[in-house]
Structure formats: C-alpha cells, structure tokens
MDTraj code that builds the backbone (N, CA, C; nanometers):
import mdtraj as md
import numpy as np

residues = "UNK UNK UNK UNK UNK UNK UNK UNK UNK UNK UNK UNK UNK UNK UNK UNK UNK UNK UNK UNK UNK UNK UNK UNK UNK UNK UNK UNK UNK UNK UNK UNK UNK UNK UNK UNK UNK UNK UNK UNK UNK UNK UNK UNK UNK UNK UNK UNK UNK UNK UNK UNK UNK UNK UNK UNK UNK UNK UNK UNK UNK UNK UNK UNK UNK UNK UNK UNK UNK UNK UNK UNK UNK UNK UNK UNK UNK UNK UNK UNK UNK UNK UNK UNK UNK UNK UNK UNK UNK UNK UNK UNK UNK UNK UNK UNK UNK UNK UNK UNK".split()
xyz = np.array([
    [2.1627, -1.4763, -0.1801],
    [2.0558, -1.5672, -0.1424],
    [2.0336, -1.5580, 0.0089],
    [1.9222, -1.5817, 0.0657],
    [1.8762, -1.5243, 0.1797],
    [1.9561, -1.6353, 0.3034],
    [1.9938, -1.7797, 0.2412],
    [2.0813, -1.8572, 0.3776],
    [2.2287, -1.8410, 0.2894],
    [2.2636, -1.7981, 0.2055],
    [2.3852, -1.7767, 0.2033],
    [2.4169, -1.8941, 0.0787],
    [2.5310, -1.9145, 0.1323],
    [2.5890, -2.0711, 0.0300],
    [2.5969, -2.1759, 0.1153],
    [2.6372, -2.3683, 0.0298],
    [2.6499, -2.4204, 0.0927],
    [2.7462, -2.4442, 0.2089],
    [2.9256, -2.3761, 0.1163],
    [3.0247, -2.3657, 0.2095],
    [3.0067, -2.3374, 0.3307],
    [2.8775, -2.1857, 0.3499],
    [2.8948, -2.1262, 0.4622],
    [2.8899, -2.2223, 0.5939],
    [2.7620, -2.2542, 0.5490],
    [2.7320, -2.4056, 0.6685],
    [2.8026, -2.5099, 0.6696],
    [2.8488, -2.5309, 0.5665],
    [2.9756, -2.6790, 0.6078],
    [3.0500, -2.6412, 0.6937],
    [3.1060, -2.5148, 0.6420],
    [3.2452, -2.4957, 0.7126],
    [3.3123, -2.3611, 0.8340],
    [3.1774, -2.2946, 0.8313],
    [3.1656, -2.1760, 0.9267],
    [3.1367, -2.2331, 1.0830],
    [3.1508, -2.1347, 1.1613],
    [3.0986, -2.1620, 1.2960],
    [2.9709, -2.1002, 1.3145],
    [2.8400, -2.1848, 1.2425],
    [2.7691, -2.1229, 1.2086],
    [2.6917, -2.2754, 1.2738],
    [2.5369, -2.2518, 1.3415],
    [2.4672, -2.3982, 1.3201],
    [2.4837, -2.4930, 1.2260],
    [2.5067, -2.6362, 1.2356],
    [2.5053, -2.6612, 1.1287],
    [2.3836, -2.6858, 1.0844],
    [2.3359, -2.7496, 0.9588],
    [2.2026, -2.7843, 0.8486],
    [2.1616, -2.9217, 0.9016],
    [2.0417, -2.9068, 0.9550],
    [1.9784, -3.0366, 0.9984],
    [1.9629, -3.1559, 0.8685],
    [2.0110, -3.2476, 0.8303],
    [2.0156, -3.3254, 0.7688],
    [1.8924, -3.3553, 0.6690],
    [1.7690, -3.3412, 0.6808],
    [1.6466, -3.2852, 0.5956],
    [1.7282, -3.1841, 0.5280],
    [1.7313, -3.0717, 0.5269],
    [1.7783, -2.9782, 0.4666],
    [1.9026, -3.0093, 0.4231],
    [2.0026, -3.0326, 0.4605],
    [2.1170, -3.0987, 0.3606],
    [2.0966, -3.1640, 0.2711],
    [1.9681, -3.2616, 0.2598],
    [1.9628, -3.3369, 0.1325],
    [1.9004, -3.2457, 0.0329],
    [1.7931, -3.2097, 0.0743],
    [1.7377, -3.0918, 0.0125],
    [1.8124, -3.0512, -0.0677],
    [1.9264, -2.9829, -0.0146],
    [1.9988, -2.8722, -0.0945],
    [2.0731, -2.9682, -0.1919],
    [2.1808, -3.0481, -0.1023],
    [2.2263, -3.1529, -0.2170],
    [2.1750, -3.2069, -0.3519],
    [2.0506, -3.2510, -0.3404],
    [1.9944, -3.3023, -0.4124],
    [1.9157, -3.2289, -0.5169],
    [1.9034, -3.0904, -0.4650],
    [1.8583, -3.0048, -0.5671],
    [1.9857, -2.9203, -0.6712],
    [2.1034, -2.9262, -0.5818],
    [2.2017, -2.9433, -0.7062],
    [2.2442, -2.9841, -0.7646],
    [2.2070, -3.1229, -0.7547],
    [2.2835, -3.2625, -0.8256],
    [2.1829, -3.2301, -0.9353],
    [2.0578, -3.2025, -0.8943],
    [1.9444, -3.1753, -1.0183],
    [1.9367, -3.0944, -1.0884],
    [2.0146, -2.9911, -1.0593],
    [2.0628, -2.8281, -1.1233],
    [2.1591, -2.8693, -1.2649],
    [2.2452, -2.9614, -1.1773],
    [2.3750, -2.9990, -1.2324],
    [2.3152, -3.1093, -1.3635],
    [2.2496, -3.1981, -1.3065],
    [2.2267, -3.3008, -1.4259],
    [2.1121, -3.2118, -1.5462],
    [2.0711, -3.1307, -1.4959],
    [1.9659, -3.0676, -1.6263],
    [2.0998, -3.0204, -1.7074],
    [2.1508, -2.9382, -1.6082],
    [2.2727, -2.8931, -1.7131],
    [2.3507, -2.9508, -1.8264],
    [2.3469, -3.0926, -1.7554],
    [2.3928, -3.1482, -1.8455],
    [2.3698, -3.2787, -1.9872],
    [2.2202, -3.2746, -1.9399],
    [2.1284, -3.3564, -2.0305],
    [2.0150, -3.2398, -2.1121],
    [2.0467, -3.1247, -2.0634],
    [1.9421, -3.0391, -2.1139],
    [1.9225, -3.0078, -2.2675],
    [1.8516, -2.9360, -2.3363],
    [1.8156, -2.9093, -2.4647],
    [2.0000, -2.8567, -2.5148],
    [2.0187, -2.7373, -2.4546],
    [2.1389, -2.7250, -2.5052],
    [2.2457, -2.7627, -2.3912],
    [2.3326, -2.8627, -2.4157],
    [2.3987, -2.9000, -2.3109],
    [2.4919, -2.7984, -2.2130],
    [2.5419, -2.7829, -2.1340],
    [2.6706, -2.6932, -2.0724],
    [2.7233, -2.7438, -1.9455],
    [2.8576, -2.8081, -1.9610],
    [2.9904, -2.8387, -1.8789],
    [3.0017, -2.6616, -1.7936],
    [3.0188, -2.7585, -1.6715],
    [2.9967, -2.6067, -1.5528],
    [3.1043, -2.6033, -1.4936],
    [3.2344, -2.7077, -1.4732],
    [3.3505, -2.7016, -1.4538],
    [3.4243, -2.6610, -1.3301],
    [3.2860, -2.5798, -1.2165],
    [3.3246, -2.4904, -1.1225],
    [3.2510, -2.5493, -1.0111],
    [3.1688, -2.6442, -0.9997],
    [3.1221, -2.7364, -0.9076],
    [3.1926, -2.7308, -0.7534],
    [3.1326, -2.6695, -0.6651],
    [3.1878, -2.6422, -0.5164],
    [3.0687, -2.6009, -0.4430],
    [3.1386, -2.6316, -0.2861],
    [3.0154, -2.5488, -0.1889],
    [3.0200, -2.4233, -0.2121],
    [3.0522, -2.3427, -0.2574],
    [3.0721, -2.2161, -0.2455],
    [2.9838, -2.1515, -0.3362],
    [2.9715, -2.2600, -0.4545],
    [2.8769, -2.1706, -0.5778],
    [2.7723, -2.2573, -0.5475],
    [2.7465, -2.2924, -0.4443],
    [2.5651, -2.3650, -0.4424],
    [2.4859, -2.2409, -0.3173],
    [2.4278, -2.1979, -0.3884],
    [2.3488, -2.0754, -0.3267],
    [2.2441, -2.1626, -0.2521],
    [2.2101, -2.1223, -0.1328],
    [2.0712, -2.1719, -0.0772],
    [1.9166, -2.0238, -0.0176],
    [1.8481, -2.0459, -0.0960],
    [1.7420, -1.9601, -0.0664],
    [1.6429, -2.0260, 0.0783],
    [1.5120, -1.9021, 0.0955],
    [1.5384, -1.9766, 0.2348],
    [1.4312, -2.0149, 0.2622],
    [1.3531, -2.1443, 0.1265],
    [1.3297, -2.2267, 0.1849],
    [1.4224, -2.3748, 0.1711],
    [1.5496, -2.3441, 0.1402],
    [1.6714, -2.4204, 0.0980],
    [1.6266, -2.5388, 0.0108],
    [1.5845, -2.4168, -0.1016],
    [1.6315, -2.4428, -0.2807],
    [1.7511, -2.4347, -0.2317],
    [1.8117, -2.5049, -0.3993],
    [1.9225, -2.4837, -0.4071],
    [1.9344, -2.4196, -0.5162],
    [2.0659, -2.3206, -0.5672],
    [2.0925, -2.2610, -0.7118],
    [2.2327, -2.2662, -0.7464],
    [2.2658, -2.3016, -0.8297],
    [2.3968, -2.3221, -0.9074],
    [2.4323, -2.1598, -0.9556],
    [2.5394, -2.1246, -0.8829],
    [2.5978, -1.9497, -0.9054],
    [2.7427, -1.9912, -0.9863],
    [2.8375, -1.8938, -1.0831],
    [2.9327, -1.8765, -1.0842],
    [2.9255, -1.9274, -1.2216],
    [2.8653, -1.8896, -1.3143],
    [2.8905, -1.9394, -1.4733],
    [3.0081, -1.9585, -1.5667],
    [3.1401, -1.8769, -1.4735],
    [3.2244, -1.7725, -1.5479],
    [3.3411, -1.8463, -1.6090],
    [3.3175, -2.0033, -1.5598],
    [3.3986, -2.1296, -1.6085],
    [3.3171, -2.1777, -1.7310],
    [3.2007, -2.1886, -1.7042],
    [3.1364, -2.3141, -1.8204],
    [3.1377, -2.2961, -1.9668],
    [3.1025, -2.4225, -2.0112],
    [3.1270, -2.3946, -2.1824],
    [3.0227, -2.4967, -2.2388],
    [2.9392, -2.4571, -2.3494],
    [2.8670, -2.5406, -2.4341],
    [2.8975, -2.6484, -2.4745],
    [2.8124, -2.7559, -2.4265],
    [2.8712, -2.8883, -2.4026],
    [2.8799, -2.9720, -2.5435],
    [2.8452, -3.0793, -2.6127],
    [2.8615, -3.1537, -2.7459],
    [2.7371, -3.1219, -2.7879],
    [2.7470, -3.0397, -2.9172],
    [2.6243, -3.1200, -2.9771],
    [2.5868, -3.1711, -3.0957],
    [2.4369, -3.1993, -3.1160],
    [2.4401, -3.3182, -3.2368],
    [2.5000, -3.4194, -3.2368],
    [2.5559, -3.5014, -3.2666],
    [2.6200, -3.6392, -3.2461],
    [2.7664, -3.5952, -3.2214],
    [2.7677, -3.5347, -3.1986],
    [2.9449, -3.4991, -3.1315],
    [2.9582, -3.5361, -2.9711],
    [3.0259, -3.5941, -2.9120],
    [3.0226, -3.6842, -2.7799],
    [3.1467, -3.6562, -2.6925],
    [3.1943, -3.5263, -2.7704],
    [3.3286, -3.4690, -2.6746],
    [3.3426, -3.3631, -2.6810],
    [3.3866, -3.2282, -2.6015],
    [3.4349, -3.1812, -2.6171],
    [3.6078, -3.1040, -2.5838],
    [3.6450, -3.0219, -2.6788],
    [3.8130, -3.0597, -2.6030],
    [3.8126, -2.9137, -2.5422],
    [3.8973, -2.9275, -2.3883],
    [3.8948, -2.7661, -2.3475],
    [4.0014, -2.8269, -2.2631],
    [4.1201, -2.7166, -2.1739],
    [4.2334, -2.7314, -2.1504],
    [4.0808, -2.7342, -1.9754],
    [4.2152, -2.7347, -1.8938],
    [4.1465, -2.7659, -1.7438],
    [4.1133, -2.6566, -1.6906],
    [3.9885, -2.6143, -1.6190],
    [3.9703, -2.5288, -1.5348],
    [3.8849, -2.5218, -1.4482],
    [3.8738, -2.4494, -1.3529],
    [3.8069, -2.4364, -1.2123],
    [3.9140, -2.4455, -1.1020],
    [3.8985, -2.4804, -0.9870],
    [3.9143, -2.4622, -0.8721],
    [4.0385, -2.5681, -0.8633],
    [4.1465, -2.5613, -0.8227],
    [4.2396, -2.6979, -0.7533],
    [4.1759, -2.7317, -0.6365],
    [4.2323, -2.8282, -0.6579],
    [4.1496, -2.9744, -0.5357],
    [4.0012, -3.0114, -0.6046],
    [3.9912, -2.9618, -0.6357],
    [3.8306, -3.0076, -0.6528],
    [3.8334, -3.0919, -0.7707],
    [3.9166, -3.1036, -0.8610],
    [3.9226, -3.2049, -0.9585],
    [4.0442, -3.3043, -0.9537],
    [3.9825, -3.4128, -0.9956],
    [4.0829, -3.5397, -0.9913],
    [4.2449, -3.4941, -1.0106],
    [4.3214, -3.5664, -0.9227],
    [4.4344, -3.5292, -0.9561],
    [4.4963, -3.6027, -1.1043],
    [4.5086, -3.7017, -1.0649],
    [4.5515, -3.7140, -1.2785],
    [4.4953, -3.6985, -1.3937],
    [4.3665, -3.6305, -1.4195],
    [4.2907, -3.5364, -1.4429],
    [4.3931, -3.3999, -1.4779],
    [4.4221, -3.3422, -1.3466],
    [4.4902, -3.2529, -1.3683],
    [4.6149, -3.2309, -1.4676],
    [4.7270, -3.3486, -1.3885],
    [4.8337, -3.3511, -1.4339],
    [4.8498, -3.3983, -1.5587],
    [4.7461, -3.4568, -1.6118],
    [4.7550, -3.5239, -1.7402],
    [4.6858, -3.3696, -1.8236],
    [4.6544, -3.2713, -1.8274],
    [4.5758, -3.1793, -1.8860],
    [4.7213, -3.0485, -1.9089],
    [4.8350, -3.0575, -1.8256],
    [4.9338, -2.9832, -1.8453],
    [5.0319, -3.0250, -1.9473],
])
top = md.Topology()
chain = top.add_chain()
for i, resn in enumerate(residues, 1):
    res = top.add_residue(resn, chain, resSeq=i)
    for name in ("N", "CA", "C"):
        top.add_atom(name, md.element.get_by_symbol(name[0]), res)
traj = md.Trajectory(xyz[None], top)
C-alpha cells in the first residue's frame, strides 16, 4: 500500500499522522472489522494489529493478513469453538491462559 501500514507510523521514526488522518484510518478499520463481522457470511479475523491495517494514500484503510481467520456462526448457531490464535499481547490475558 502506497503509506505503508498503521504500525509504521505509530511506531517508526517516521512523521507522525496528523490526527484527521488517524481517525480516518482508525475508523475505517473498525468498519472493515465490523462488516466482517455482521456481514452476509460472517468471519472472526483473530489477527487484529497495527501491522495488518494497510493505509493507501488517500489513507483508506485495508484489513491485510487473512491467514488466522475462520468462518464465523451461522444460521442460528451463536458460537463458534476454535483453540487461540494470533499474535501474543494482543489478546486478553485470561483469554489466553484459560484457552491452554
């Protein structure tokens, strides 16, 4: 993507993102994220980080890194069961420890 990811700018020695554009991006992944997960066919993305939020350059945002997710409930089914995965730190810790 032509500005990179979000990580880069959080956490590089790079300008940072004028606050217009931070929401921007934020907010267009929170919107990435919730289609995902109210959408026609649902899908749990599991991998949620700055790193997989791509920003194009008029800072869209795009949800990268599929290679976790899984088809979420469907039809009246309201759970699904899957052992833990993605990234440490990024998910609740007793979350975690309760999943081992």
């Amino acid at each position: 993507m032509a500005r990179g990811s979000l990580e880069n700018h959080l956490f590089r020695r790079t300008l940072p993102l004028p606050w217009p554009c931070r929401m921007k991006v934020v907010l267009g992944a929170a919107k990435g994220l919730a289609f995902l997960h109210v959408g026609p066919k649902p899908v749990i993305y599991r991998d949620f980080k700055t790193s997989n939020i791509l920003i194009d350059a008029d800072y869209n945002s795009k949800l990268s890194d599929f290679g976790l997710a899984k088809a979420g409930p469907q039809g009246d089914k309201t759970h699904v069961s899957t052992r833990v995965l993605g990234t440490y730190g990024y998910a609740a810790p007793e979350y975690v420890m309760k999943a081992t």
